[in-house]
N, C-alpha and C positions, 0 to 999 in steps of 0.2 A: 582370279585377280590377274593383272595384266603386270606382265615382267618384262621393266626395258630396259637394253644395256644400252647406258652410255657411256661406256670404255671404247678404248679405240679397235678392242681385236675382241675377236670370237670369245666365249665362255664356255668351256663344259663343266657344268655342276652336276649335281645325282641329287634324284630323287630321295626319299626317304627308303626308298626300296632298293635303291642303290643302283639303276638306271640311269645312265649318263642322259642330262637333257643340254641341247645345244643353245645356248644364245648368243645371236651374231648382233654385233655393233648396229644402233640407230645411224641414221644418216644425221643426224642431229651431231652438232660435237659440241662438248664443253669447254671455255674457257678459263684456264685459272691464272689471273693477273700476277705472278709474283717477283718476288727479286731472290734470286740465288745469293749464297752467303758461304763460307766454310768459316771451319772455328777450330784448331786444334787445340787439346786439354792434355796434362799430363793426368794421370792417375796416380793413385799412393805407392804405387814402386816405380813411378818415373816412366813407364810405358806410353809414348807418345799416340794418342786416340784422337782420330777425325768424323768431324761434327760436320755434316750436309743441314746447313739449314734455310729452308725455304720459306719464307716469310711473303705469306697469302693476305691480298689485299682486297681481293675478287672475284667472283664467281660468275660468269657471261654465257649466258645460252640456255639457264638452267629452266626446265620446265615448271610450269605452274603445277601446284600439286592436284592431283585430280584421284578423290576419295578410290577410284579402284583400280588405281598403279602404283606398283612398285620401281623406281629406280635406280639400277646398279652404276654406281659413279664407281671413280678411281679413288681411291683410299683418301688424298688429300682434300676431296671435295664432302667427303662423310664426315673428315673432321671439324670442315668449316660451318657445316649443315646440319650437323646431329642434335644441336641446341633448340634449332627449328622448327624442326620437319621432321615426322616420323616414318616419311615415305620413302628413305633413303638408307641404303644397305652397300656394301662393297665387298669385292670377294676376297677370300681369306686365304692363306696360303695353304696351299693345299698337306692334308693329312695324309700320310701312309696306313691303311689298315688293310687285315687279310681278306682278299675275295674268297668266293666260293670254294674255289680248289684250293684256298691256302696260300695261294701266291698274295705277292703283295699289289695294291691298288690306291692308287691316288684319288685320293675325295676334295674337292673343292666345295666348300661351304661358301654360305649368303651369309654377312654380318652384321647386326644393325649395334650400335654403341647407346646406350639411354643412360644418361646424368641423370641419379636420382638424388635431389636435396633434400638435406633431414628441414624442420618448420625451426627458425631459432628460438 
């Protein structure tokens, strides 16, 4: 299967074997139409909490899905997409776990989001 990133910068994710695989940005770029927002909330002991919210109206450049590609959008484009298309995955913040010798190593995982509905 064919893996494309369309984020703006390089990827190293790992194999399942734990081999770093590199994937560099398509020349393609994605559009997302939104309007920025903030929203402060207090919380139950009064601690003042800021709210980034971005409110997504569009999605521009995106490729047609083609049965054997996979593509790595930015987080905010999986969310608007995940409803649709099963072709689309965004990469996850990376894990700490122990390499070979023990030391520690940064794993970047692929993550695709599925809504599943119960029938009413």
């Amino acid at each position: 299967m064919k893996v494309v990133n369309l984020t703006k910068r390089p990827l190293v994710v790992y194999d399942v074997h734990g081999s770093p695989v590199e994937l560099l940005p398509d020349p393609r770029h994605i559009g997302i139409v939104a309007v920025g927002d903030h929203q402060t909330i207090r919380d139950e002991n009064g601690a003042a909490l800021s709210i980034n919210v971005r409110r997504v109206s569009e999605i521009k450049g995106m490729p047609e899905p083609d049965g054997n590609t996979l593509f790595v959008v930015p987080v905010e484009v999986a969310m608007v997409l995940q409803q649709s298309r099963d072709d689309i995955v965004f990469p996850s913040e990376p894990d700490v776990v122990a390499g070979p010798n023990g030391s520690p190593r940064s794993i970047t995982h692929l993550r695709r989001i599925v809504v599943s509905r119960r029938a009413e």
